[in-house]
Backbone bond lengths (Angstrom), bond angles and torsions (degrees), N, CA, C in turn:
res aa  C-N    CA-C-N  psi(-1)  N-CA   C-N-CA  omega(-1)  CA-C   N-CA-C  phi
1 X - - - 1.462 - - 1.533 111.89 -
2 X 1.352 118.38 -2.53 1.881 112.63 -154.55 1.658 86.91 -114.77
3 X 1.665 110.15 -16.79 1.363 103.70 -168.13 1.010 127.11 -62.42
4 X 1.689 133.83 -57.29 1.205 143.21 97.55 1.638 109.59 56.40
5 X 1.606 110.30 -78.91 1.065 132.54 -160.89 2.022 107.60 -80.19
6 X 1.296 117.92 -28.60 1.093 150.32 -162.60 1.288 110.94 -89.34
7 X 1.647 107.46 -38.58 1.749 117.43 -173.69 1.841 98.72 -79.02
8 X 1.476 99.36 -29.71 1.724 108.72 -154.64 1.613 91.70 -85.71
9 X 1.433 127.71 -32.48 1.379 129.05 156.78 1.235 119.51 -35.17
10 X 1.512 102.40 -74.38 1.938 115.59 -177.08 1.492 105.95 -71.65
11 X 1.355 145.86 -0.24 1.448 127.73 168.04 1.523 94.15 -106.12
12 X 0.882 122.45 -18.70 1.701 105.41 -164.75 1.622 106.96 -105.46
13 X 1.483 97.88 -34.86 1.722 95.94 174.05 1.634 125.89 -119.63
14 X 1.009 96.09 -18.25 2.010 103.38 -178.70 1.693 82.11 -93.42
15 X 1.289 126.02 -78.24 1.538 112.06 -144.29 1.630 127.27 -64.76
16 X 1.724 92.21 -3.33 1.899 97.74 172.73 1.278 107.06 -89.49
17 X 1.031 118.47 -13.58 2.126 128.91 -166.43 1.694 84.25 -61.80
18 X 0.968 143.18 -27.68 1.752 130.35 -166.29 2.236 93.49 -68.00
19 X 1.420 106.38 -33.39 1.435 110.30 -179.53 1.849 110.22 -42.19
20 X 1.552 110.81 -49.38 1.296 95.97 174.11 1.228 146.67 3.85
21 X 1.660 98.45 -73.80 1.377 132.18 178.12 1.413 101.41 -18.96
22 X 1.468 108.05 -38.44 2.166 103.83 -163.79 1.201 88.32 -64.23
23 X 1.005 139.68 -80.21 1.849 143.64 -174.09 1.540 104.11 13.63
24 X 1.289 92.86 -47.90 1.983 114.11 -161.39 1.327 103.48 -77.32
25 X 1.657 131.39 -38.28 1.420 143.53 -163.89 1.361 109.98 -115.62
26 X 1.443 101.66 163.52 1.753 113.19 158.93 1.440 109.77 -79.13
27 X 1.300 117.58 80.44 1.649 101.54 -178.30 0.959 118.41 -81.62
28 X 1.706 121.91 148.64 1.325 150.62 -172.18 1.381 89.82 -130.54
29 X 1.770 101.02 128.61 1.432 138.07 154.21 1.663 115.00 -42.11
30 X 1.105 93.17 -48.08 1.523 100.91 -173.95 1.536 93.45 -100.74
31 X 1.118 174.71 -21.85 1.443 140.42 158.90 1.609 110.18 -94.99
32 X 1.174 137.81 20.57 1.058 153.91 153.29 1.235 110.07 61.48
33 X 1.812 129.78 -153.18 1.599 122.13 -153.39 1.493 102.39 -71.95
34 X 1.589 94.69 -48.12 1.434 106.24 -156.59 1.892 113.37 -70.60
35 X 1.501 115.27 -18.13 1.175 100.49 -149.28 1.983 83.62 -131.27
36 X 1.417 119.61 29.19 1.112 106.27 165.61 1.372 109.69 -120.82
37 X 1.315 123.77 136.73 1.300 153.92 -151.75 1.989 116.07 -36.75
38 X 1.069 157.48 76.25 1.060 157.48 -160.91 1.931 115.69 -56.57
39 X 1.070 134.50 124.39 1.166 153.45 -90.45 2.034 103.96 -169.37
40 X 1.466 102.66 -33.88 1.281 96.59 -164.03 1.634 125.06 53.94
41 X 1.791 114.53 -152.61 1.368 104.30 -162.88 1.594 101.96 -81.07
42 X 1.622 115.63 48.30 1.786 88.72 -162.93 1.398 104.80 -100.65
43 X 1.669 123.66 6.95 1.491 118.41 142.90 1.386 139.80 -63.30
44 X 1.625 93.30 -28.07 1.708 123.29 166.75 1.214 95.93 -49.25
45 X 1.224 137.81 -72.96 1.254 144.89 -136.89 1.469 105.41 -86.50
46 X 1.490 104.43 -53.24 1.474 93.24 -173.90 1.749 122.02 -68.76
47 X 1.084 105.88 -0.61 1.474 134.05 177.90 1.835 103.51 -67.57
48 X 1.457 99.39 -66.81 1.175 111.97 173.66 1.143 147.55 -52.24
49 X 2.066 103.03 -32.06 1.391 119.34 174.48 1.768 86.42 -97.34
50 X 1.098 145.95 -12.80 1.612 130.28 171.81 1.644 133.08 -33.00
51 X 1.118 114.73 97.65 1.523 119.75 -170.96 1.702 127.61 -32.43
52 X 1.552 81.51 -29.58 1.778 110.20 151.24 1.350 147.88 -27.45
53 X 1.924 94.31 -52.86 1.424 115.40 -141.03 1.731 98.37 -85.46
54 X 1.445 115.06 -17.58 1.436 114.92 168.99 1.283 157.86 -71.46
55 X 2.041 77.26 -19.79 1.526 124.54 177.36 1.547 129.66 -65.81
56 X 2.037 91.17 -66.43 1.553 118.60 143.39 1.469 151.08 -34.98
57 X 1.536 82.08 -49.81 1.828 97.00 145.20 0.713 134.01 -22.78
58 X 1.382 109.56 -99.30 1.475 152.22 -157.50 1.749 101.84 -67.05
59 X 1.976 109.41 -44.97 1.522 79.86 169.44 1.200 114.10 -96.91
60 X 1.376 142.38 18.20 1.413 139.77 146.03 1.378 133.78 -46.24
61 X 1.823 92.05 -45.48 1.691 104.34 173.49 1.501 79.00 -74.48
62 X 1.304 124.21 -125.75 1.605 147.37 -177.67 1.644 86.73 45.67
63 X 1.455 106.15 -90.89 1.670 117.94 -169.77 1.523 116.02 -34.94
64 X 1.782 95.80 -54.85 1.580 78.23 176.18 1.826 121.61 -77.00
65 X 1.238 110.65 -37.60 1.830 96.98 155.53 1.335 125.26 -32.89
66 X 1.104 115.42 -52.55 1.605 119.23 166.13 1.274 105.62 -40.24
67 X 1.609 119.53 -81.57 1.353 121.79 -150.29 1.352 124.29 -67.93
68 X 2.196 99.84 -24.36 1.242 111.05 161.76 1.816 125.85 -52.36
69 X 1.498 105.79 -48.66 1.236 118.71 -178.07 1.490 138.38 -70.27
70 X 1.257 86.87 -25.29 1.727 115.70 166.35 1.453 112.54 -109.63
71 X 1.272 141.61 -32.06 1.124 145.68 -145.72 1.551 100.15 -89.22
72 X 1.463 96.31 -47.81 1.558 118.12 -158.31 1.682 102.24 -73.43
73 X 1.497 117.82 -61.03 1.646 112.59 -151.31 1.929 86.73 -80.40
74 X 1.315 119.89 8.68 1.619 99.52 -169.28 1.424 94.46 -78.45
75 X 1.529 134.92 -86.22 1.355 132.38 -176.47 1.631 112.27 -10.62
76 X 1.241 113.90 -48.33 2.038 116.34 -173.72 1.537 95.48 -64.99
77 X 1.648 115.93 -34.50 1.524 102.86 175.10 1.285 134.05 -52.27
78 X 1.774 91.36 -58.53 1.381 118.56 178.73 1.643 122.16 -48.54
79 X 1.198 97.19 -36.74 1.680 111.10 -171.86 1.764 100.88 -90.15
80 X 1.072 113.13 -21.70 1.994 107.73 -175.45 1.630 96.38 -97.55
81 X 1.366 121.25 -13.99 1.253 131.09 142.05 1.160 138.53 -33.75
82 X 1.255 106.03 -75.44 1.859 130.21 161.21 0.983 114.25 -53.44
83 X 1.535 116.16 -51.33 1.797 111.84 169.11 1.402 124.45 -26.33
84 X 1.691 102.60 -57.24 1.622 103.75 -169.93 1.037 103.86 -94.07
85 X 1.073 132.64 42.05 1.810 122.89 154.53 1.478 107.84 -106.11
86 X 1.249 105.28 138.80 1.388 107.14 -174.36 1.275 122.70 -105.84
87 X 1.803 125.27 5.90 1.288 146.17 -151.16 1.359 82.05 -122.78
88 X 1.767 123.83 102.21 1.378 146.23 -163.22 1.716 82.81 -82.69
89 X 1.026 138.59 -47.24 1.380 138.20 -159.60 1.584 114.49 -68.29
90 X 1.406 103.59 -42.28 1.695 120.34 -179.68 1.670 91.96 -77.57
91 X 1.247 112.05 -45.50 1.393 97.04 -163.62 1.661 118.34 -88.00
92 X 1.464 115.52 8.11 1.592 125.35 162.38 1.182 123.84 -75.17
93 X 2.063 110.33 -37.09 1.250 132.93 -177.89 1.448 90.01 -70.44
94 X 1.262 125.10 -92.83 1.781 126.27 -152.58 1.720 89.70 -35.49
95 X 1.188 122.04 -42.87 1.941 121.45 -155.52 1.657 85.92 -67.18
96 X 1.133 133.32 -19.46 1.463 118.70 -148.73 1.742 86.71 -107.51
97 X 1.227 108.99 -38.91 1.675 123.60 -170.69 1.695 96.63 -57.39
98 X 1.521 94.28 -67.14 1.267 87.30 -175.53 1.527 152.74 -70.23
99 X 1.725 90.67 -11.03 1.233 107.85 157.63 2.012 143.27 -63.48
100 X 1.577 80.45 -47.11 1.629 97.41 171.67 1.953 118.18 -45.32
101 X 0.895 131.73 -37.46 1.757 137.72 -174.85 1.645 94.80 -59.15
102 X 1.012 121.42 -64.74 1.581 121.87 161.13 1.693 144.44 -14.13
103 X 1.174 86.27 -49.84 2.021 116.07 156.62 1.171 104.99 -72.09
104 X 1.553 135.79 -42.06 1.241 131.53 179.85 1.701 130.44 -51.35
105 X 1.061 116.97 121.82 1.736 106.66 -174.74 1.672 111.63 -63.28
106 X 1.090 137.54 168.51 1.367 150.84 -153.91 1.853 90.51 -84.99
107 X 1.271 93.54 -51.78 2.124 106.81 160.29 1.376 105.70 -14.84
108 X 1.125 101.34 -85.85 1.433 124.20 -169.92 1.352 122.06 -62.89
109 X 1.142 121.92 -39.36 1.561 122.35 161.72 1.384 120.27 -78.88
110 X 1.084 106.82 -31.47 1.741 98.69 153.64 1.302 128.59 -69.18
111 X 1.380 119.23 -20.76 1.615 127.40 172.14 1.368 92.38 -53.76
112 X 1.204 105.32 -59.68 1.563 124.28 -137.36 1.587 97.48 -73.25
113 X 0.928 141.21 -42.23 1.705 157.62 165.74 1.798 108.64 -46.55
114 X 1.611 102.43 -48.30 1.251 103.04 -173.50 1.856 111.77 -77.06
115 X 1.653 101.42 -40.57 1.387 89.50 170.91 1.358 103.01 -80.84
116 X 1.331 157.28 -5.84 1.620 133.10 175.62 1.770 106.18 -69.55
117 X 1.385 105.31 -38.33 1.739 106.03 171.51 1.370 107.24 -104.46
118 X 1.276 133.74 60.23 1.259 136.87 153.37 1.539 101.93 -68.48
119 X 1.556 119.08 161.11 1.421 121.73 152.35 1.263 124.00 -98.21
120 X 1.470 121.13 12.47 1.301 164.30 -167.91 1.332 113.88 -113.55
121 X 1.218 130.92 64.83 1.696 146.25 179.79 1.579 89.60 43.24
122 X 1.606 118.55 65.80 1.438 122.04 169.32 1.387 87.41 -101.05
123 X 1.480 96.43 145.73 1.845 109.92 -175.53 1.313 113.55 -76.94
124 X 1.389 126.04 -13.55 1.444 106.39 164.75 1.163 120.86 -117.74
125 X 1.166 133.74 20.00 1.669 139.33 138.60 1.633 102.33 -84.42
126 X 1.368 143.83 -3.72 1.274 131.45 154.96 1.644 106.57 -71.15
127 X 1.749 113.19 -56.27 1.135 117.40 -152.28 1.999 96.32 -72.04
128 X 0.904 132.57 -33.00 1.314 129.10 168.41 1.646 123.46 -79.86
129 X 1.262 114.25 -32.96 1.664 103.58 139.34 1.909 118.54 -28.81
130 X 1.225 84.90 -71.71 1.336 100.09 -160.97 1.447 121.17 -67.60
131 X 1.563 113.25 -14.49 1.402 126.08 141.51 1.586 130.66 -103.47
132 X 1.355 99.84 43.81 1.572 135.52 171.54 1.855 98.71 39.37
133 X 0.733 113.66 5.16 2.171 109.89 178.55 1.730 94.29 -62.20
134 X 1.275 126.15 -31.57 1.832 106.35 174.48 1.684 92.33 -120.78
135 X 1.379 105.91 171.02 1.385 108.62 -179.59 1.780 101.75 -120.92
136 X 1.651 107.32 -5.35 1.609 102.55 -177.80 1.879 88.66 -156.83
137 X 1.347 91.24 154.75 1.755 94.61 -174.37 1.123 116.67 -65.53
138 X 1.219 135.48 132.66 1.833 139.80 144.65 1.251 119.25 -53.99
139 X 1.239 100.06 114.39 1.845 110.66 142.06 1.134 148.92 -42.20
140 X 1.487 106.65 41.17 1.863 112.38 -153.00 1.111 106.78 -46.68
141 X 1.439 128.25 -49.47 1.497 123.69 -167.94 1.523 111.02 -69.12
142 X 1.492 141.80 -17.18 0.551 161.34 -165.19 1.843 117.72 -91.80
143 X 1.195 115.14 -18.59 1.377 121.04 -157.12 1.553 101.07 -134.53
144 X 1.606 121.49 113.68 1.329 110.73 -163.91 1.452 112.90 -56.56
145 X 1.330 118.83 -63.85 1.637 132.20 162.51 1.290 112.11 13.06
146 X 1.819 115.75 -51.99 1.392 105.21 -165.84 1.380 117.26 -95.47
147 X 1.639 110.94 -17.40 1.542 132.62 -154.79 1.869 113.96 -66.48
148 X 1.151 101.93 -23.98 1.531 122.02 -174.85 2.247 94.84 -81.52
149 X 1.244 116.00 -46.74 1.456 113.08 164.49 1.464 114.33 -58.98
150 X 1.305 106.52 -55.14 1.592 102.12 -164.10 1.345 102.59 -72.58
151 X 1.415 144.59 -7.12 1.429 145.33 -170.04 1.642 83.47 -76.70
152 X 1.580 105.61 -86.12 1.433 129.29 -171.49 2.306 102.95 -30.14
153 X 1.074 103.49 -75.85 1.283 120.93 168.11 1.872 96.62 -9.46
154 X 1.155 86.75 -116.42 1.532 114.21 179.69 2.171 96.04 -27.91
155 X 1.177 113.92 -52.56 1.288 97.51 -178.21 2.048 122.57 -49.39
156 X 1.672 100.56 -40.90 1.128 110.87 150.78 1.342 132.05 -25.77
157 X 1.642 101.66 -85.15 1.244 107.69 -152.99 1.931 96.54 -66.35
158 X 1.385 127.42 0.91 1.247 119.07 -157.58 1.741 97.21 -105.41
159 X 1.434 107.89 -25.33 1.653 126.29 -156.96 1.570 108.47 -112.13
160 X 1.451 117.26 -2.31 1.404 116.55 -171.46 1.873 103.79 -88.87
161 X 1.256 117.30 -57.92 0.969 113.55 -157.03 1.855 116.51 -80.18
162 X 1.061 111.38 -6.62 1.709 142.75 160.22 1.510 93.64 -61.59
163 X 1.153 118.93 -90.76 1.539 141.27 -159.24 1.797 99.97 -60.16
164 X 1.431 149.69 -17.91 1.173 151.46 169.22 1.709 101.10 -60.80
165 X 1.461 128.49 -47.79 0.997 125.09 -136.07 1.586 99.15 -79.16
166 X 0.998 123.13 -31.81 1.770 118.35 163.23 1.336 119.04 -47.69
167 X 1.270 109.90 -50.00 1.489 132.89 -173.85 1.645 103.91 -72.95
168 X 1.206 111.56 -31.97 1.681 108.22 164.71 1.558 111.77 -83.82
169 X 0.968 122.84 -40.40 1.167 115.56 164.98 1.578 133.45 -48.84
170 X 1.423 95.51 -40.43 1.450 101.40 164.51 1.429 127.70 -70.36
171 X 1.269 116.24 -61.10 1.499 119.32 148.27 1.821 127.84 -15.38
172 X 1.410 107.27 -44.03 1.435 125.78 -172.14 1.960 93.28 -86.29
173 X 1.250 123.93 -11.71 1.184 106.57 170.69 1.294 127.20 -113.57
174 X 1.240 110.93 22.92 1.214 129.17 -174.08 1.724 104.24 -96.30
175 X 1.733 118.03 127.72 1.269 133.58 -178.93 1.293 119.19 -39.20
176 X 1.203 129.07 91.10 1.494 108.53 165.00 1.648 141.89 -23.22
177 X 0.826 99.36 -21.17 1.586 120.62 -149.64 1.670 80.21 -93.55
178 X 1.232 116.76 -18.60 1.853 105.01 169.75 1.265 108.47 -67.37
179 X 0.601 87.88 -75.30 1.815 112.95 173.24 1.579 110.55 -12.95
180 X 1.194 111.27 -90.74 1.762 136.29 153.24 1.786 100.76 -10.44
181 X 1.297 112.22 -83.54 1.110 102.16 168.80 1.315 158.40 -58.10
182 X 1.487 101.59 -6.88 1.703 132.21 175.71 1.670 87.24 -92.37
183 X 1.166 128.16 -46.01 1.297 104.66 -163.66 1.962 102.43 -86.41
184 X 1.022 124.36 -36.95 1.291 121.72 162.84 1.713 118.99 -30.84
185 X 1.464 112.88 -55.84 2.043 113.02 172.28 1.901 81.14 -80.46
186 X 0.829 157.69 50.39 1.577 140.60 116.70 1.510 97.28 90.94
187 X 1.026 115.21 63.34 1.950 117.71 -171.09 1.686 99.02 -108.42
188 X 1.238 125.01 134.90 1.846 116.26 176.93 1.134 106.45 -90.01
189 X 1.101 125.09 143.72 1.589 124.27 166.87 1.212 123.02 -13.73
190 X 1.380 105.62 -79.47 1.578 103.09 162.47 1.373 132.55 -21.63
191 X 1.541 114.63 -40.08 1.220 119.46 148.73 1.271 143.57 -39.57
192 X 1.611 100.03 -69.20 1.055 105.57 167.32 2.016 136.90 -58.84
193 X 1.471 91.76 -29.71 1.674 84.66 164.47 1.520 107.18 -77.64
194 X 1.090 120.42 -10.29 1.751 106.79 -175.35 1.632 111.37 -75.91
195 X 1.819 98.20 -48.49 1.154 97.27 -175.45 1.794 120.65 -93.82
196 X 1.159 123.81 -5.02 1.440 147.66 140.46 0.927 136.04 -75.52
197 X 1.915 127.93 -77.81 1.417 103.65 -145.91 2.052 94.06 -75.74
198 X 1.253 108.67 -33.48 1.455 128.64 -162.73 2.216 105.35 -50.62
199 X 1.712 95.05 -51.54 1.624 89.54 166.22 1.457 121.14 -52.77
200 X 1.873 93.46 -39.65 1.922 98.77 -152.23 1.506 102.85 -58.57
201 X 1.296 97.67 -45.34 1.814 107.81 176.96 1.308 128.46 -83.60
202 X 1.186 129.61 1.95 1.487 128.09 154.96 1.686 126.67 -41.09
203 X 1.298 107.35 -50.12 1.660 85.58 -179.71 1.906 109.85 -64.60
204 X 1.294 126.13 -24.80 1.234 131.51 -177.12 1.753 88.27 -66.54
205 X 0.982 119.00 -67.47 2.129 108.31 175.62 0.971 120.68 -47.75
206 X 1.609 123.47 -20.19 1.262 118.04 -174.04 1.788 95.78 -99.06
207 X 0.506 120.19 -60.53 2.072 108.78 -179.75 1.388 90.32 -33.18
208 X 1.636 140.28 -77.59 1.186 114.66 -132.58 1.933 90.62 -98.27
209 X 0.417 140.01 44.01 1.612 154.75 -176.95 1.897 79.90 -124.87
210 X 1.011 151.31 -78.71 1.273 163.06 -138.84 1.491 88.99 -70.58
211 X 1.891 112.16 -60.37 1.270 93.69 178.52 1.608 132.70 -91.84
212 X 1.224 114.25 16.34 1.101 136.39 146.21 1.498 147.37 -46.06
213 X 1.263 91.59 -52.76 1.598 128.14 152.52 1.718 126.60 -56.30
214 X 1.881 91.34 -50.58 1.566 93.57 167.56 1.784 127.10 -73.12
215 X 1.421 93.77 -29.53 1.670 106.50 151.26 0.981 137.61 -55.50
216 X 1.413 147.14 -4.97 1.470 173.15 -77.93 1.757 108.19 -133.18
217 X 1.504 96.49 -40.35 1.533 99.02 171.46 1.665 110.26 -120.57
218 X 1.581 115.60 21.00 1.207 103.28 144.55 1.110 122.50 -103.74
219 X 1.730 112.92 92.48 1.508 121.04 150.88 1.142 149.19 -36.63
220 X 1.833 111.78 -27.47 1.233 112.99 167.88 1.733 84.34 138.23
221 X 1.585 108.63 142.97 1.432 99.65 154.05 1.636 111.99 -128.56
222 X 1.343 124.45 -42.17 1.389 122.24 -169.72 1.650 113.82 -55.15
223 X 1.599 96.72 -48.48 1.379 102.70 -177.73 1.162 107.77 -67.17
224 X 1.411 141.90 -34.43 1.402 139.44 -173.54 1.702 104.08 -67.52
225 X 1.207 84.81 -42.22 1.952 92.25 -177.72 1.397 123.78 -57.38
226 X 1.581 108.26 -38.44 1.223 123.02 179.10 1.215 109.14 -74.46
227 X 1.787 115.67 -72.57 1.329 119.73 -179.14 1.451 117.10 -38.42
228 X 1.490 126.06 -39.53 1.634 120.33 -135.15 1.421 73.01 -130.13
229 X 1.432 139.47 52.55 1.254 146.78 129.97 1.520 133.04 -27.08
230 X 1.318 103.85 -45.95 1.546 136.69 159.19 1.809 130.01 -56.03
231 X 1.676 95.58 85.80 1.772 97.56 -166.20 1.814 100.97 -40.81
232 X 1.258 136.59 -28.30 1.046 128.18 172.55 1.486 147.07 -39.93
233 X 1.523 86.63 -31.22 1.750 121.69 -176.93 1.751 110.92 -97.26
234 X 1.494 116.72 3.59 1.694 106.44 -148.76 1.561 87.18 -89.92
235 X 1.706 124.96 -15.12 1.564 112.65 159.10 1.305 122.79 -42.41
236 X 1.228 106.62 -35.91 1.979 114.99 -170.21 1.578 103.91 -104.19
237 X 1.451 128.15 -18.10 1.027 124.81 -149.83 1.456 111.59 -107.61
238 X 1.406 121.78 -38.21 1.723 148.21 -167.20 1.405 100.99 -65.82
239 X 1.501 132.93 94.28 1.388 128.80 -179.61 1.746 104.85 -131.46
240 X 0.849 126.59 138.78 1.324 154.99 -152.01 1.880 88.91 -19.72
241 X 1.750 122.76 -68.39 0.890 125.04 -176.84 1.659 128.20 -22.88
242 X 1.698 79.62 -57.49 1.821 91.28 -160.90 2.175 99.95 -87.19
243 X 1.242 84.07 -6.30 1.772 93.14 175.36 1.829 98.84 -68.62
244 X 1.041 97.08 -62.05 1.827 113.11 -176.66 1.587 96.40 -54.73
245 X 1.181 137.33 -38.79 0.983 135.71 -178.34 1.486 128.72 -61.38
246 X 1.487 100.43 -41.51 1.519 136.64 -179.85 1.325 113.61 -96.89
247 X 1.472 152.53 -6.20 1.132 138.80 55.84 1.596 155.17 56.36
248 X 1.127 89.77 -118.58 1.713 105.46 147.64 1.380 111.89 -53.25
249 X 1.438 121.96 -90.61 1.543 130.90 -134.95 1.628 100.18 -82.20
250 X 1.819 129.04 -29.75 0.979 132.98 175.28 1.350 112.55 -69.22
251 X 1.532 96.54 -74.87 1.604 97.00 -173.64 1.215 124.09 -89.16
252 X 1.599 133.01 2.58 1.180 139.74 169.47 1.526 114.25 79.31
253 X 1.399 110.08 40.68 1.202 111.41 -157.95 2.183 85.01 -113.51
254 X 1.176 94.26 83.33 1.509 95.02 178.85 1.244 159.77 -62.89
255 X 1.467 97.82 -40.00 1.096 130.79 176.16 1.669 109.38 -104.41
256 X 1.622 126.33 -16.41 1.343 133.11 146.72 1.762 106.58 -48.02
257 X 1.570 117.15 -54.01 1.622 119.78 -155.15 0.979 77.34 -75.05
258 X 1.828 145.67 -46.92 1.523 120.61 -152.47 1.291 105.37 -82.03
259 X 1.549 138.47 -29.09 1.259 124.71 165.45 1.551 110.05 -42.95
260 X 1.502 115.48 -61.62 1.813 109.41 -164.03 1.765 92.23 -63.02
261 X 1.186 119.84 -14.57 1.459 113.77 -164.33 1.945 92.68 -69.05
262 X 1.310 111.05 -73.47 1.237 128.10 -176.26 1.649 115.13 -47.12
263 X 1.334 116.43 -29.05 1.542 129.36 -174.99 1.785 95.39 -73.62
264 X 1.213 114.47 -59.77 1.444 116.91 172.60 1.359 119.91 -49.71
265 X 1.567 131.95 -47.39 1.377 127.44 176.00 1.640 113.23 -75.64
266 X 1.231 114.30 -21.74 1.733 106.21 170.30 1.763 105.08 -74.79
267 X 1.251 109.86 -42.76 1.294 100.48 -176.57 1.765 111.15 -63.49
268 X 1.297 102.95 -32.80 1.990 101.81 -178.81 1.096 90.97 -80.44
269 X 1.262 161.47 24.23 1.314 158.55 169.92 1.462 110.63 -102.06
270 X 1.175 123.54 -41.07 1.760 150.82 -175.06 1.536 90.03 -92.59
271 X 0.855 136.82 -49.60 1.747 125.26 174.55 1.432 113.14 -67.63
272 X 1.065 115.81 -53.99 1.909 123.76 169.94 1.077 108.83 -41.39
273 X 1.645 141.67 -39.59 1.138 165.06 -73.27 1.681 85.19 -170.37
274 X 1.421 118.39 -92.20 1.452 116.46 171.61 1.095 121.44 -32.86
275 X 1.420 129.23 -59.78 1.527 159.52 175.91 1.896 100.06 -22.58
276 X 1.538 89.25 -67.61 1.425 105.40 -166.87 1.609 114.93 -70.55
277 X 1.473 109.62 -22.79 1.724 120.01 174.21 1.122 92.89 -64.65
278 X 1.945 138.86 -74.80 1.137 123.19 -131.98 1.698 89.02 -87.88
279 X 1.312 140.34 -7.58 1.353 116.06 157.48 1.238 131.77 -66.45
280 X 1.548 116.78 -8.72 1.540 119.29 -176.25 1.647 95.15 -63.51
281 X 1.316 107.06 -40.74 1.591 90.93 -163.06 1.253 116.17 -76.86
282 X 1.227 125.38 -8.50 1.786 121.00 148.20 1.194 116.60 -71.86
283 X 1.882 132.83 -10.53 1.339 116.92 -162.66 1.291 112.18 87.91
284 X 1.247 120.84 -54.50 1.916 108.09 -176.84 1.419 108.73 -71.69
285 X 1.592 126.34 86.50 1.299 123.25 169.23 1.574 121.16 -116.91
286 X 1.564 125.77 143.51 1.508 101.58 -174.59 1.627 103.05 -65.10
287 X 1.008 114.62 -32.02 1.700 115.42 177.81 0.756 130.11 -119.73
């Protein structure tokens, strides 16, 4: 059964890694890996001195701080949430509600984002019209200011109810008999998830907190691509991904995108890497 899973590993991610190599060269399409000219780090470099490279950054980190900071503790909410409801019926619906955005392609939730802030009978420049807070519609997509929310936002509402279900699971295996007895010496709920459910499930926060961390400069690409469509926005919007993208696939600059490509995965490699040291000393480490 794992084989399957193992073949789709080594063709899709181990057996293209030999591509690298361009990073190193001027590659040409037409004289291919082996026979186009070698170059050393001078994609490295020009990467580095790029008028760019400060821009990209900065909203690479930013976004993923965002998405880390918000992105991350919402699911542990959502799910220590669900826990204490005791109305199996209410709490199948929200689990089912909140799950579905997840299945959705990046397509579609970006449709769906662009017409909710349309200025064009978009539903929330109607619904704030209509509770007089603007007096004429916004251009959200249009106006950098807002683009860093609506990234994060929408990443939410699409990534929360997916990402709970570990965290409910964990929760759901936790002894009753804590519980029972916390509430017996007179403990409030609140209590009790502070001093229960919140320990029981920590090493489960701490792995993906770990891989979270090693994710650090993936900001996002589809949604950025979609949303930040708008040459207006590419100050707030241009993060390592959609740079490599724009790059590579635009300007054909190939073996430039695979340098920033490769510069980004050594560095998430050295963060994964950090990540996982300072968890040893709590014990929750993947290794």
């Amino acid at each position: 059964m794992v084989i399957p899973a193992l073949l789709l590993i080594l063709v899709f991610s181990y057996f293209p890694m030999y591509g690298v190599i361009i990073a190193f060269q001027d590659y040409s399409v037409f004289k291919g890996f082996w026979n186009s000219p070698w170059v050393g780090f001078k994609h490295f470099t020009d990467f580095f001195q790029s008028p760019e490279l400060g821009l990209v950054m900065r909203n690479t980190i930013v976004i993923s701080l965002l998405k880390l900071g918000i992105g991350f503790p919402a699911p542990i909410l959502l799910a220590i949430m669900l826990g204490e409801v005791r109305n199996m019926l209410f709490k199948r619906v929200v689990q089912t509600v909140s799950y579905l955005p997840y299945f959705l392609s990046w397509v579609i939730v970006a449709n769906f984002a662009i017409a909710l802030l349309s200025t064009d009978n978009g539903s929330v420049n109607i619904l704030l019209e209509k509770l007089r807070v603007i007096d004429e519609p916004i251009p959200y997509l249009s106006v950098m200011e807002y683009f860093w929310t609506i990234i994060v936002t929408t990443n939410v509402w699409k990534e929360i109810g997916f990402g709970s279900i570990v965290y409910l699971a964990a929760i759901a295996s936790i002894d009753p008999s804590l519980y029972e007895s916390a509430a017996i010496d007179g403990a409030s709920r609140f209590r009790m998830t502070y001093l229960i459910t919140l320990p029981c499930i920590l090493p489960v926060i701490m792995i993906f907190s770990i891989l979270a961390i090693g994710n650090l400069l993936n900001a996002g690409f589809e949604d950025l691509l979609l949303l930040g469509v708008n040459p207006a926005l590419r100050d707030v919007s241009d993060v390592l991904d959609t740079y490599v993208y724009r790059m590579g696939i635009n300007l054909g600059r190939y073996s430039f995108a695979t340098a920033v490509g490769l510069f980004k995965a050594i560095v998430s490699v050295g963060l994964l890497t950090l990540a996982n040291y300072l968890a040893r000393k709590t014990g929750n480490s993947l290794w």
